[in-house]
BAMINU-283689 format. One record per residue (C-alpha): chain; residue number from 1; x, y, z. Coordinates in steps of 0.05 Angstrom, whole numbers, plus 5000, padded with zeros to 4 digits. Each point is the difference from the previous one (the first is absolute). Last residue first. Layout:
<atoms>
   chaine   num     c1     c2     c3
        A   NUM      X      Y      Z
...
</atoms>
This chain:
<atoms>
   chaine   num     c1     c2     c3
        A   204   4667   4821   5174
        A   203   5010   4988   5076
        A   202   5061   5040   5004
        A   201   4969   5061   4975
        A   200   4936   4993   5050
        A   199   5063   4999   5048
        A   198   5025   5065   4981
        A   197   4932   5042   5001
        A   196   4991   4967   5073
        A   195   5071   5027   5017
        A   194   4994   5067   4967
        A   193   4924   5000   5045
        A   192   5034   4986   5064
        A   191   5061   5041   4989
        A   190   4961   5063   4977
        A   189   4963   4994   5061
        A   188   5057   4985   5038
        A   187   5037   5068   4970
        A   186   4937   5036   5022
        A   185   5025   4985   5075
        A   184   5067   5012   4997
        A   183   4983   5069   4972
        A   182   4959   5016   5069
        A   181   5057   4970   5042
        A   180   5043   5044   4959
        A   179   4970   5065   5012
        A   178   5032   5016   5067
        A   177   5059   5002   4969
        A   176   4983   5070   4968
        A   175   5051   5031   4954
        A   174   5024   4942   4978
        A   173   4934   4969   4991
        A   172   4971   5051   4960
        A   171   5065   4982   4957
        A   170   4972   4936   4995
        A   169   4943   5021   4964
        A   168   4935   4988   5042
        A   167   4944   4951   4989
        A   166   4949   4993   4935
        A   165   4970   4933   4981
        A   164   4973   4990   4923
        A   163   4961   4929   4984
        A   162   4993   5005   4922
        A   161   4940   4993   4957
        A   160   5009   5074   4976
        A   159   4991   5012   5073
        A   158   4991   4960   5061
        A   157   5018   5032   5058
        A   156   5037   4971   5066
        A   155   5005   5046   5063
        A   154   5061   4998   5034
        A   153   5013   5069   4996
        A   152   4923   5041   4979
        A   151   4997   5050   5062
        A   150   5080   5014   5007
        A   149   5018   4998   4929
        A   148   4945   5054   4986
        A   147   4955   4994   4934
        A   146   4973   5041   4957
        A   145   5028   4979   4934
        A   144   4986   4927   5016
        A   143   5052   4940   5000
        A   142   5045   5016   4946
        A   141   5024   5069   4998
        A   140   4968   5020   5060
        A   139   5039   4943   5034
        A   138   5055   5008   4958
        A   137   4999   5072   5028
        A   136   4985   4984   5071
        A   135   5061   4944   5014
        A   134   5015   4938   4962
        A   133   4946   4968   4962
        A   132   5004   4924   4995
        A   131   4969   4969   4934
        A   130   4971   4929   5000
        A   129   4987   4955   4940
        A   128   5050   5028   4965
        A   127   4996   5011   4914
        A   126   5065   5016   4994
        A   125   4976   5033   4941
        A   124   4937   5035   5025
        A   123   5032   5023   5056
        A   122   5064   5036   4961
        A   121   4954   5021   4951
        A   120   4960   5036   5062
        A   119   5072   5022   5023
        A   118   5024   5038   4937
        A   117   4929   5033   4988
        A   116   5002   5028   5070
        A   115   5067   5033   4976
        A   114   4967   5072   4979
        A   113   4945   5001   5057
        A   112   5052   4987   5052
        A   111   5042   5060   4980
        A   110   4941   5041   4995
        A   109   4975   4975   5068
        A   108   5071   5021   5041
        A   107   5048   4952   5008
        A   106   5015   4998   5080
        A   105   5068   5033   5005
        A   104   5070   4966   4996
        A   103   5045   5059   5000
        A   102   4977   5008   4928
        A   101   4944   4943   4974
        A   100   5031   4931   4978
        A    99   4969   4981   4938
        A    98   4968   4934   4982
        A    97   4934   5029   5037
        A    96   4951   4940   5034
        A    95   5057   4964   5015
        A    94   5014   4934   4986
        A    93   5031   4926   5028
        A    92   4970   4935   4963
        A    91   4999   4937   5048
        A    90   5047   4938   4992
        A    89   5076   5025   5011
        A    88   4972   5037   5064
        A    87   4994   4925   5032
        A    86   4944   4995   5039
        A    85   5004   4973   5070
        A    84   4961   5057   5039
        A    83   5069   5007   5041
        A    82   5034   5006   4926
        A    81   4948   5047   4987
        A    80   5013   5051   5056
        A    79   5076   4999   4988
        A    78   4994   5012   4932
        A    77   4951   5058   5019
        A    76   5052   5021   5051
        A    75   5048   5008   4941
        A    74   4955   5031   4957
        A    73   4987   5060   5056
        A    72   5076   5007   5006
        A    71   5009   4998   4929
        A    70   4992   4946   4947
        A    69   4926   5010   4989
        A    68   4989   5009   4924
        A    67   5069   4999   4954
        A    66   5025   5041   4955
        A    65   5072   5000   5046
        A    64   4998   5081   5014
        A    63   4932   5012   4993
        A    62   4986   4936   5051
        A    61   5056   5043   5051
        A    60   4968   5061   4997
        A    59   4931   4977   5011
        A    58   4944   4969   4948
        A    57   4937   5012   4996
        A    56   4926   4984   5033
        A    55   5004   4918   5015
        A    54   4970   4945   4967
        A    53   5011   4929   5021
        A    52   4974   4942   4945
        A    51   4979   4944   5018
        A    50   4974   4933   4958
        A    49   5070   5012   4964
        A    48   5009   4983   4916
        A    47   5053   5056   4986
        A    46   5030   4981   5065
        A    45   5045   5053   5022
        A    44   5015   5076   4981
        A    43   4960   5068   4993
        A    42   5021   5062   4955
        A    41   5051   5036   5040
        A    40   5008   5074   4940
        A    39   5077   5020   5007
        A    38   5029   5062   5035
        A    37   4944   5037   5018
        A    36   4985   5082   4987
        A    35   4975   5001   4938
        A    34   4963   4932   5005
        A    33   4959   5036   5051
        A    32   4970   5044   4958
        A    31   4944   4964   4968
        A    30   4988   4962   4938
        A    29   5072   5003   4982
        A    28   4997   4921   4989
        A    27   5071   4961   4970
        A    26   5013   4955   5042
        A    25   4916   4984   5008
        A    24   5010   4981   4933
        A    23   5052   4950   5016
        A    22   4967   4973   5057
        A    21   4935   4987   4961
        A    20   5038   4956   4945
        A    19   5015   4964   5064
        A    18   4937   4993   5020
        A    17   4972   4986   4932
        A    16   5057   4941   5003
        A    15   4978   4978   5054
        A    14   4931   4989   4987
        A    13   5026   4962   4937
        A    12   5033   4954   5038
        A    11   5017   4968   5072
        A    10   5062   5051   5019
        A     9   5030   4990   5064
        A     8   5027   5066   5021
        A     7   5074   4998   5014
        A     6   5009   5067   5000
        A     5   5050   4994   4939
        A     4   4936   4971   4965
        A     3   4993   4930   5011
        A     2   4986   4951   4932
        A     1   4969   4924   5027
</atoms>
């Protein structure tokens, strides 16, 4: 099976949209934050995933490497998942703007607006059965425009005949310990159902 230098699996056709995606997205001026970034961090992992992980945009350090979640935050999120038992190598890692924002602001709604179209082909191409949102604006992204981490966190929703779970971005977690009993908690929902997903798999 062909890996992209990421080492995203890649299944077929789907992937090769996505990848044809990647290249465009490369290239986007649709807003103004490719002005003012270093390279565009598309998305990597499983091309093929039943979960994907979205997050709002990338930091200094994922701008630097064109990668998503390789920073402090992404390192605690490794850290997170391998306690949850899944393996980072099998899910699909995004951002809901490919762009890192200056000094590492909250995108604002333009900027979301313009690369929305990037992430729904994203979805529809990986195709996951489940999609995590992390923090508010994947959560309004995603998971309901008006929504507030803290009221709808833990909460599944079915949507686009997908089962979508919003908890806090690890960075939210940085900043506030006290929030990662609450995380650890909506990461067992997401590893009950993954699990369940993965054995109906097996049994094929």
């Amino acid at each position: 099976m062909q890996e992209d230098p990421g080492g995203s699996k890649l299944p077929g056709k789907p992937a090769e949209k996505l990848l044809q995606l990647q290249k465009e997205a490369a290239g986007c001026s649709l807003c103004e934050l490719r002005k003012t970034c270093s390279q565009v961090v598309f998305g990597e992992g499983n091309f093929s995933t039943r979960l994907m992980l979205v997050g709002e945009g990338p930091g200094a350090e994922e701008d630097r490497l064109g990668r998503p979640f390789v920073g402090r935050a992404g390192q605690l999120l490794d850290r997170i998942l391998a306690a949850a038992e899944i393996k980072r190598e099998d899910v699909y890692i995004t951002n809901v703007v490919k762009c890192r924002p200056p000094s590492n602001r909250l995108p604002l709604q333009p900027e979301v607006d313009a690369c929305y179209p990037y992430l729904r082909a994203q979805i529809e191409l990986v195709n996951p059965e489940i999609v995590l949102c992390l923090g508010a604006l994947a959560t309004r992204t995603l998971y309901d425009k008006n929504a507030a981490i803290t009221r709808v966190r833990g909460q599944w929703k079915e949507k686009d005949g997908r089962c979508i779970l919003a908890t806090f971005h690890p960075a939210a977690l940085l900043r506030d310990p006290s929030k990662k009993k609450f995380a650890w908690e909506d990461f067992k929902k997401i590893m009950a159902v993954y699990r369940n997903t993965q054995k109906e798999v097996a049994d094929e």
